[in-house]
N, C-alpha and C positions, 0 to 999 in steps of 0.2 A: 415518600421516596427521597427527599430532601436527606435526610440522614444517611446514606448511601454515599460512600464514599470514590471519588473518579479522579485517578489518577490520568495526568496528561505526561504524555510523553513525546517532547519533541528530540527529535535525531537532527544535529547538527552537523556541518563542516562548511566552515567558513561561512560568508556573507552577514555577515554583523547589519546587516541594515535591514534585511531581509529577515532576520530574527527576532528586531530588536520589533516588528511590525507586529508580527506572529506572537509572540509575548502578549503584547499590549492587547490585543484581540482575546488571548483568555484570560488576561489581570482586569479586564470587562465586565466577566460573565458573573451575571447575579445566581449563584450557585452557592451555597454556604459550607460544601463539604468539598472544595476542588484542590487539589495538590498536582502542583507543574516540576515536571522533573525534565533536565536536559542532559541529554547523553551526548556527550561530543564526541566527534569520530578523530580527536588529535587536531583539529583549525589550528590556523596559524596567523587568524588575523584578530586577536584582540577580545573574541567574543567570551571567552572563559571571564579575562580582566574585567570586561563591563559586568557581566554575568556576576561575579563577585562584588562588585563594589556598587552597582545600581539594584541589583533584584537578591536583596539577603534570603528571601523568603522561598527563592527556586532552589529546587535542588540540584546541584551538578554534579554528574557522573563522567569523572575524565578519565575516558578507554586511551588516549594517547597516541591511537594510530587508526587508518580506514580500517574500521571491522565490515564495512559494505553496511546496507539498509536492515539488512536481514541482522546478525548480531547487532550493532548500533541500535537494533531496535531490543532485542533479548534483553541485553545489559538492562535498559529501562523498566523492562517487563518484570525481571526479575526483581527486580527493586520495589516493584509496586508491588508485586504479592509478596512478599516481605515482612510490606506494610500493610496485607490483608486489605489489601483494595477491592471494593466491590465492580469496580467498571475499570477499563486500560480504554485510553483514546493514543490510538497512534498517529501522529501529525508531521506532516514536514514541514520545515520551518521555512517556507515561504508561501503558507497561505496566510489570509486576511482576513475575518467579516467584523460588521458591524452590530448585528444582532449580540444584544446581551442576554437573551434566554435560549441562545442555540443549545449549550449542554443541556442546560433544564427540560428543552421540549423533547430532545432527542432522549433525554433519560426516561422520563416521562413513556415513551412506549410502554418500558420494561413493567408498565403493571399490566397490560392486558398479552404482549407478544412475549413471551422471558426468550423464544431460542431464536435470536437473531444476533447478527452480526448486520450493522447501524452507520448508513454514512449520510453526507449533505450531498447536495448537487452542487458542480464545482463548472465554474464559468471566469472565461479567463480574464486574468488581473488588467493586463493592458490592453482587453478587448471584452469589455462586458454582458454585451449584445450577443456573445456568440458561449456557448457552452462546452464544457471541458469534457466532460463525464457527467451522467448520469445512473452509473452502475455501467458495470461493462458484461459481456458476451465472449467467452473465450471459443477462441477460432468461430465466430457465428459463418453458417453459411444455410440456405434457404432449404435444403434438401435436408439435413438432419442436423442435429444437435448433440455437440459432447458432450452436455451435464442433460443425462436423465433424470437424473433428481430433481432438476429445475422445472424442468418438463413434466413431469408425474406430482410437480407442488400443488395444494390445492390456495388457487390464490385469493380467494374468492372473503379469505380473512381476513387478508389486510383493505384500507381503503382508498382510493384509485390515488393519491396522488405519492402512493410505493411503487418503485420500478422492483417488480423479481427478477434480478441480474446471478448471475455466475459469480460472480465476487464484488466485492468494497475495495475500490483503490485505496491502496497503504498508503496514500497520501493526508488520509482521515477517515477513520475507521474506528468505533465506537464496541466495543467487546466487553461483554460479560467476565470477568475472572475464571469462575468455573469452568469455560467454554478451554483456557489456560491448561487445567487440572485434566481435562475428559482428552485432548489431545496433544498436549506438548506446545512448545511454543514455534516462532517463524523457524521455517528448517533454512538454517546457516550455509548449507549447503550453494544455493541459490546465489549469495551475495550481496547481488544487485538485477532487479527486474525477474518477475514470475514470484516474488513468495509471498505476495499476497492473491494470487489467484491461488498458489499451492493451499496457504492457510484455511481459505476460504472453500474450496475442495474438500477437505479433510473435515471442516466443518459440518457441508452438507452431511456428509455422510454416517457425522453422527445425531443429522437433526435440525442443524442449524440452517436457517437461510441467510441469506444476504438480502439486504432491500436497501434502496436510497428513497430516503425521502425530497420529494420533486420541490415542495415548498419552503424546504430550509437549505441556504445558497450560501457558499461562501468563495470567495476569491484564488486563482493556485495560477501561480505564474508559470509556472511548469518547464520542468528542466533545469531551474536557474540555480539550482542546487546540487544534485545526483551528477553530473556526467555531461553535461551540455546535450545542448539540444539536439546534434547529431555529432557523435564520436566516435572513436576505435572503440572505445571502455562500453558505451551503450551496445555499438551493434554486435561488440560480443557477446556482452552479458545474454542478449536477447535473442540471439541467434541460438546460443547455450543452452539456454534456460528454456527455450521455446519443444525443447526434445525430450529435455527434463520433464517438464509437465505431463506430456501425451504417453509419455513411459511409465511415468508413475502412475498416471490416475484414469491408465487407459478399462477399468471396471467401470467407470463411472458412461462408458461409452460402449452399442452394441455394434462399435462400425470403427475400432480402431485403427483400422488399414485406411477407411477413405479418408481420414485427418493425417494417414501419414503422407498418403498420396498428397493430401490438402497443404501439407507442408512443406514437403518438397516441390510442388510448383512454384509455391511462393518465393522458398527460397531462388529456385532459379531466378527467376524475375526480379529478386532484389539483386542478383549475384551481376545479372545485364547493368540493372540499371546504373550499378556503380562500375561498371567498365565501359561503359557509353560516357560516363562522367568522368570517366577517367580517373576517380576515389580510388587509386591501388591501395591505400592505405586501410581505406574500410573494406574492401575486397578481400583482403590478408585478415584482418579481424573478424568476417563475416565466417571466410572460413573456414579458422581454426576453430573458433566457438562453434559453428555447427560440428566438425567433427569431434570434438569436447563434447558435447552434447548426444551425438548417437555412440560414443564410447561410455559416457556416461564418469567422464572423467570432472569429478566436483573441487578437483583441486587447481583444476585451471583457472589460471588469473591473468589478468590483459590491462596492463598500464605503460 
């Protein structure tokens, strides 16, 4: 497997310190065929300059402006099958590990599992003890389940320490190339927030699962990049994109009325919570992006 070539692909904008970690983490990895490519989303704090004059050997992809998570990731991708890459890892660049055989052990599935879509478990940077993600559950609730296909998976092939999740957070995600060719790449549409559940969707349904492996762990500070940790820009995108999902891939569900039901409660109850808070501002962003979202308008943007 060694011969197999893995393109990484981090998505930048801003935070040069945060990068420069990220980097170091896969300039690491005892892997003999790995190519890091950086696709910047336009930063404006120096990272391109270091990125040229410390690391000759990255490649950089300057888009010049926010193309959002979704294209800033395309750009990269496209670049990698290009170069006829056998694997795309998509990364944001603020995670960490220490492990120098994470690619290798993660690749290393691909001789007994080929149709998966491949992540770590992510435990957070400034709190270690506590876990980020371990594959995620879109809309979980105890009474049924969106993803049938998750549900009708026989899981019984992989070995206990895979989670069978709905999707791989885009925050590192391990993809086969050809999985690229059978379905398109992140739909742009998205942005920011939902198009790694989209992808991941799309995936099942031609076959692919998602799994996290539980024993290979690496660090995500989470937020410190994308949008902050609570914003207008976030609780659009996700209010938006949240209606996106259940519209588009409401086949993959034999109950898409109680997810819509399921949705709109929630959203009331986030709509209280920031007017209890007094947040008018996320209130106003909440929403527009939800009704962007049941119009199904993808050209809405909130900055």
């Amino acid at each position: 497997m060694n011969d197999k070539s893995v393109f990484i692909v981090i998505l930048n904008y801003n935070h040069l310190e945060d990068l420069q970690e990220t980097i170091y983490s896969f300039l690491k990895q005892d892997y003999p065929n790995l190519q890091i490519v950086v696709s910047d989303n336009g930063s404006s704090d120096g990272s391109i300059n270091w990125l040229k004059a410390e690391q000759p050997g990255i490649v950089i992809l300057e888009n010049g402006e926010n193309l959002g998570w979704a294209e800033g990731n395309n750009v990269g991708i496209r670049y990698a099958l290009g170069k006829k890459a056998d694997y795309v890892v998509l990364a944001n660049n603020d995670i960490f590990f220490d492990n120098k055989r994470l690619i290798a052990e993660l690749i290393s599935y691909y001789k007994k599992f080929n149709k998966v879509i491949i992540g770590p478990k992510q435990i957070y940077y400034y709190n270690p003890t506590s876990t980020f993600t371990e594959g995620r559950i879109f809309m979980k609730n105890e009474i049924v389940d969106f993803n049938n296909l998750r549900v009708l998976f026989d899981k019984s092939q992989f070995p206990e320490n895979f989670n069978i999740v709905d999707y791989v957070p885009g925050s590192f995600m391990l993809i086969p190339s050809e999985l690229f060719h059978k379905i398109g790449l992140i739909d742009s549409d998205y942005f920011l927030y939902g198009e790694d559940t989209d992808f991941s969707f799309r995936a099942w349904q031609v076959g692919y699962a998602s799994v996290v492996d539980r024993n290979l762990i690496i660090k995500h500070k989470v937020s410190a990049t994308a949008s902050g940790s609570l914003s207008k820009v976030k609780v659009y995108y996700q209010a938006r994109n949240s209606w996106f999902l259940i519209k588009k891939h409401y086949a993959l569900t034999n109950n898409i009325l109680f997810f819509k039901k399921n949705l709109i409660i929630k959203s009331i109850k986030r709509l209280v919570k920031y007017v209890i808070k007094g947040r008018i501002n996320l209130m106003h962003a909440f929403l527009i992006g939800t009704l962007h979202g049941i119009t199904s308008n993808d050209k809405g943007k909130y900055f």
